[in-house]
C-alpha positions as CSV (number, residue, x, y, z in Angstrom):
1,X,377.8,124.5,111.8
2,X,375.9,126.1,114.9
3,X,375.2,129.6,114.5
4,X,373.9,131.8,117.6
5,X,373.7,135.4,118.0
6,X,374.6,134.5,121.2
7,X,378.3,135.0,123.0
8,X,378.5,131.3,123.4
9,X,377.3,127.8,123.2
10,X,375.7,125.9,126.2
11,X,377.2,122.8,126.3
12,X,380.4,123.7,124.1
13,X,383.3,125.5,125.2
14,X,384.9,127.9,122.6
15,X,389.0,126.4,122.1
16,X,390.0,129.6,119.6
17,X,388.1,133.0,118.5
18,X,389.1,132.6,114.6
19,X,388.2,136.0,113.3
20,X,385.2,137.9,112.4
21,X,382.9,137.2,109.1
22,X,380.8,139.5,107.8
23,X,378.2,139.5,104.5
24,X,377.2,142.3,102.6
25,X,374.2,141.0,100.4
26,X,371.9,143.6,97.9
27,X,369.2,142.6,95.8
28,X,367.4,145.0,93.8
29,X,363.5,145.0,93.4
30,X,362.1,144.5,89.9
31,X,359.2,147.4,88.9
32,X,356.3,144.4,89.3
33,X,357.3,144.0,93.0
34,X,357.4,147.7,93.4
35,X,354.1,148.2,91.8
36,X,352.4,145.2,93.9
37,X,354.4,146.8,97.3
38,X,352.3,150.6,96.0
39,X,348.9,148.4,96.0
40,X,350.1,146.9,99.4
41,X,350.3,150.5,100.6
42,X,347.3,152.1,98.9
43,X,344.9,149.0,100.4
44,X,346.6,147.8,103.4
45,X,348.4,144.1,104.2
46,X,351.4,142.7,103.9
47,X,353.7,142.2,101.4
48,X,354.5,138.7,100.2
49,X,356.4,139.7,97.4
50,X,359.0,141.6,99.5
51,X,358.9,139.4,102.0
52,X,360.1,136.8,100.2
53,X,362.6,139.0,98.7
54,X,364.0,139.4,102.2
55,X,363.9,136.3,103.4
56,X,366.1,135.1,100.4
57,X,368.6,138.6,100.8
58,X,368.3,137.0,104.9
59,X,369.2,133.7,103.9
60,X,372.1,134.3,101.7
61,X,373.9,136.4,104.2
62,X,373.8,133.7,106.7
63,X,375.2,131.4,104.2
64,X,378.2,133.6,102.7
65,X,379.1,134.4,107.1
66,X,378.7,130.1,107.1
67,X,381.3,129.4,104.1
68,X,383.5,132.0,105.1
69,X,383.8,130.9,108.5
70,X,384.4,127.2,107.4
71,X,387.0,128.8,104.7
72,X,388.5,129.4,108.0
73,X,388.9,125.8,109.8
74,X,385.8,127.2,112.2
75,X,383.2,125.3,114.0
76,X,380.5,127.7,114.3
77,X,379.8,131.6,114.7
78,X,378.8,133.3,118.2
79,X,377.4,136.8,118.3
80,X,375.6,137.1,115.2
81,X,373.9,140.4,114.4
82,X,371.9,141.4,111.2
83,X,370.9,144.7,110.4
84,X,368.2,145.5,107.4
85,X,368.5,148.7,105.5
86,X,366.7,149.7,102.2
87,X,367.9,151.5,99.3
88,X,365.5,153.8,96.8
89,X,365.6,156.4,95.1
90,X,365.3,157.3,91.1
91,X,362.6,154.8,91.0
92,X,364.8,151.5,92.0
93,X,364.1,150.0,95.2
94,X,367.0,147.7,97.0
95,X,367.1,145.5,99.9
96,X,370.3,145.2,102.0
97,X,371.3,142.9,104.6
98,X,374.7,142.6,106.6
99,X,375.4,140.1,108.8
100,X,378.6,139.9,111.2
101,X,379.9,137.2,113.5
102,X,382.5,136.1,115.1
103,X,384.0,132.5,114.0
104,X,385.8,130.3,116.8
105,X,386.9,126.8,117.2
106,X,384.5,124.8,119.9
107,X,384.9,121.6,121.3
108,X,382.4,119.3,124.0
């Protein structure tokens, strides 16, 4: 399935606008990753561990948008847009990512 955050698809022409798709995906952080982030902070670098973290949270979003729109009889998804948001507080840390599209029908 081609997916673009773009409005369409060079070469394709876009037959039906299906519907939009969206994915909310959460994943909490686990106290090792939060204490490893603090040492991040205190010394400087980057953070594998949560990087990793959000490239899965990243990749699942694009996947549940990608089922949904085939649920849907679509071809691919045009104007994709993710957004990134944390949530702390009481000591637990979250990542958040939502992704929206729109799913049409294409054809050469």
């Amino acid at each position: 399935m081609i997916i673009t955050t773009t409005s369409n698809i060079e070469g394709y022409h876009i037959t039906q606008y299906v519907q939009l798709v969206s994915a909310n995906v959460v994943v909490g952080t686990n106290i090792f990753s939060d204490w490893f982030a603090s040492l991040t902070d205190v010394f400087g670098g980057k953070s594998r561990t949560y990087q990793r973290k959000l490239d899965d949270v990243y990749e699942a979003a694009i996947k549940q948008v990608e089922r949904e729109a085939q649920r849907l009889g679509a071809d691919a998804i045009v104007g994709l847009k993710i957004d990134f948001g944390e949530i702390s507080g009481k000591d637990k840390s979250m990542f958040m990512v939502s992704a929206v599209g729109t799913a049409v029908k294409i054809s050469r």
